[in-house]
C-alpha positions in Angstrom: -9.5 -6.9 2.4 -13.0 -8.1 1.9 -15.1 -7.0 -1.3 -18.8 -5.5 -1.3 -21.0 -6.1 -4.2 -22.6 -2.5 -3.1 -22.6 0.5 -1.0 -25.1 -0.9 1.5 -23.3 -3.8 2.2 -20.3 -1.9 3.0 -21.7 0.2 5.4 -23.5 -2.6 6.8 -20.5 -4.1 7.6 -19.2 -2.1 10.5 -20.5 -1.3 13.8 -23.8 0.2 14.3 -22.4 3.9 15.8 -20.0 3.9 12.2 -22.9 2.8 10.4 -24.6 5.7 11.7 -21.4 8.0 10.3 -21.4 6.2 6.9 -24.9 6.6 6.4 -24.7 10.8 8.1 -21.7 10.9 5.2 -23.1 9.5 2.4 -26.5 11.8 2.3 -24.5 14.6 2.7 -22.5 14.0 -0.3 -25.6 12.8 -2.5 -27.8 15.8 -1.2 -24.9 18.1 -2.4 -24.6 16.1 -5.9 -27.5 14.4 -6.4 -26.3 13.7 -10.0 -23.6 11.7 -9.1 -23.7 8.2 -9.9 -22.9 5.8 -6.6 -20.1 2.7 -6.9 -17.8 0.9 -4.8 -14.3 1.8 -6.1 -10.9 1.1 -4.5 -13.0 -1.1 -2.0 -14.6 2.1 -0.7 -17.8 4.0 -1.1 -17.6 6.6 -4.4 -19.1 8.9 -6.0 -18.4 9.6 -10.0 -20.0 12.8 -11.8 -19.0 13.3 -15.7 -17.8 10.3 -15.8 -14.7 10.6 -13.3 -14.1 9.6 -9.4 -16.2 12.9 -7.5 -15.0 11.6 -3.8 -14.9 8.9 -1.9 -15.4 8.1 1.5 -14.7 4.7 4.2 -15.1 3.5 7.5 -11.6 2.9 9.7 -11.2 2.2 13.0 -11.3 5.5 14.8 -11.9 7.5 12.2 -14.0 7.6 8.5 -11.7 8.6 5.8 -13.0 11.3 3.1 -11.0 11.4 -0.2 -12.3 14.5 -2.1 -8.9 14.4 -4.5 -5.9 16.8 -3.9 -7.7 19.5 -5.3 -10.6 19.4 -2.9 -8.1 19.2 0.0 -5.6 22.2 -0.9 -8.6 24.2 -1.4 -9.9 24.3 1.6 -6.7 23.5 3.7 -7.4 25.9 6.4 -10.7 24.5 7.2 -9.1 20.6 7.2 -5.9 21.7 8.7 -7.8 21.2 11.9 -8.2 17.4 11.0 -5.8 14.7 10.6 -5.2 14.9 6.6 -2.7 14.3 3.7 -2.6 15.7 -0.3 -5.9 13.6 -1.0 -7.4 12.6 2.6 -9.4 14.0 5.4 -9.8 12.1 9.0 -12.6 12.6 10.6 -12.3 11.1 14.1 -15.1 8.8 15.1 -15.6 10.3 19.0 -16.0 14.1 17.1 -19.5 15.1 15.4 -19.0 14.6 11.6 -18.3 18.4 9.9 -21.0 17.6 7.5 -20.9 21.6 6.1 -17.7 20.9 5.3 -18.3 18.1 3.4 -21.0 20.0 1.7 -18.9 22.8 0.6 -15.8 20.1 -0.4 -18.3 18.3 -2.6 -19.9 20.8 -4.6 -16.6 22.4 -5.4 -15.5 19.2 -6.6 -18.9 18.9 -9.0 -18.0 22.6 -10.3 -14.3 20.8 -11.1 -15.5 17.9 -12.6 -18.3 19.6 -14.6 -15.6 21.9 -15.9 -12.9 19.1 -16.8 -16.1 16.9 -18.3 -17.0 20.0 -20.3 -13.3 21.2 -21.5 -12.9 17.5 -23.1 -16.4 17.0 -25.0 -15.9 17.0 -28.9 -16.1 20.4 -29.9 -18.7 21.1 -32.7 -16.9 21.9 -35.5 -20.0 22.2 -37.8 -20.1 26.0 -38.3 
């Protein structure tokens, strides 16, 4: 598996019509959490809010892979159950116009969850 110093690398790695999905993908998820920070993780495209994975997303042969976490996935199941898709995965078939809504809706119910987790584990103030 070859290694990418960034996102823009990685994307520019693949053919031009992918490109074109990677790029469609990764504006959807910043426009619906622009305050997520932007890595490559697991050799993939991710996105980290509150200091923890948000979702991530990659290029495949016929398909680009979106990895919004169990949670995001079992959440809306009945809107995936239409795509290929596992506990923590979403295949979006490259021949098939992205569902870029849904990716929208996954993603900010992810930021609520990770906003919520970031905020149950900060130090309480115990000066009172």
């Amino acid at each position: 598996m070859k290694t990418f110093k960034d996102i823009d690398s990685y994307i520019a790695s693949f053919p031009k019509e992918v490109q074109v999905a990677l790029k469609k993908m990764r504006a959807t998820i910043k426009k619906a959490a622009p305050k997520a920070d932007q890595k490559m993780g697991y050799g993939i495209p991710t996105f980290t809010l509150g200091g923890r994975n948000l979702v991530h997303f990659g290029g495949f042969k016929s398909h680009i892979g979106f990895f919004p976490a169990s949670s995001g996935v079992a959440k809306f199941a009945k809107e995936v159950s239409k795509y290929k898709h596992s506990k923590g995965t979403v295949q979006f078939p490259l021949d098939k116009a992205l569902p870029l809504g849904l990716v929208t809706k996954i993603v900010k119910f992810r930021v609520k969850e990770n906003l919520a987790i970031a905020k149950a584990k900060a130090p309480k103030n115990k000066d009172k």
